[in-house]
N, C-alpha and C positions, 0 to 999 in steps of 0.2 A: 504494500500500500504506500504512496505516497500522498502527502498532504502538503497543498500548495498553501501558502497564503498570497492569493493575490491582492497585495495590498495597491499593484497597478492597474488591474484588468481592464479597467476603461479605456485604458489608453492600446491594446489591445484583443479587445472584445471581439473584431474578425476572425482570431483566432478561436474564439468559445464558440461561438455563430459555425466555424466549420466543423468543429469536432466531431467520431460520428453519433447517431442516434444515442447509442448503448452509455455513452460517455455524457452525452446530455441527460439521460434517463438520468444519471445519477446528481448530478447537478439537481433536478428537478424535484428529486426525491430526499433531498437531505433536509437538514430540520429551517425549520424558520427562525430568524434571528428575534430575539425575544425582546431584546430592547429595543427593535424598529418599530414592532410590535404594538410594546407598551414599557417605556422605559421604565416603568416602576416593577418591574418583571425579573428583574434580573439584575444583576449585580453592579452599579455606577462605576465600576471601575473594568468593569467587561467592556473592554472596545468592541463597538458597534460593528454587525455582520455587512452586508454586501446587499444592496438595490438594484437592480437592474430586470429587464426587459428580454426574455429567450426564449424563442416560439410564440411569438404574440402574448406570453402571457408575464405580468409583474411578478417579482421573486425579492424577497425578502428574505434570504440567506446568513444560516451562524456560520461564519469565519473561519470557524473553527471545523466543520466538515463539507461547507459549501464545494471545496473543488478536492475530494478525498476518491481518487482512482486506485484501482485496483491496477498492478504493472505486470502486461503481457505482452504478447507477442502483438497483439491489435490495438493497444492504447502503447506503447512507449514511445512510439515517431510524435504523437500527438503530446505527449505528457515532455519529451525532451522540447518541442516548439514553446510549449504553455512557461516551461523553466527557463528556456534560454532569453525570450521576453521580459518575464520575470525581473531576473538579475539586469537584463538592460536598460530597464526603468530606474531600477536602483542604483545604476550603475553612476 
């Protein structure tokens, strides 16, 4: 498993947008950030999950497992793009 924090992703969102279905599934299916939510829900010192827009529909994402893949043979081209991104934001 690897777990991203994409603290950039908007600045590379094309890449989330092409990843395939299975990889989005998972994005889609992770919990919802609780203090987007209702900040009194969760801990004030919890930094805030991830907002965004994928397959038409709003996502209100924990940070903390929003972009958490499984590494195979079918997600690591995708998951080494998502890192290399990543780092180059922060860079």
């Amino acid at each position: 498993m690897l777990r991203l924090y994409g603290d950039n992703f908007q600045q590379y969102f094309d890449v989330i947008e092409a990843l395939p279905d299975s990889m989005k599934g998972v994005i889609e299916k992770a919990s919802s950030c609780k203090r987007l939510l209702d900040p009194t829900k969760c801990n004030s010192r919890c930094a805030m999950g991830f907002e965004f827009t994928l397959n038409g529909t709003l996502h209100k994402k924990c940070r903390y497992n929003c972009f958490m893949f499984l590494v195979d043979g079918d997600s690591k081209d995708y998951i080494e793009k998502l890192v290399t991104r990543e780092m180059q934001c922060r860079a």
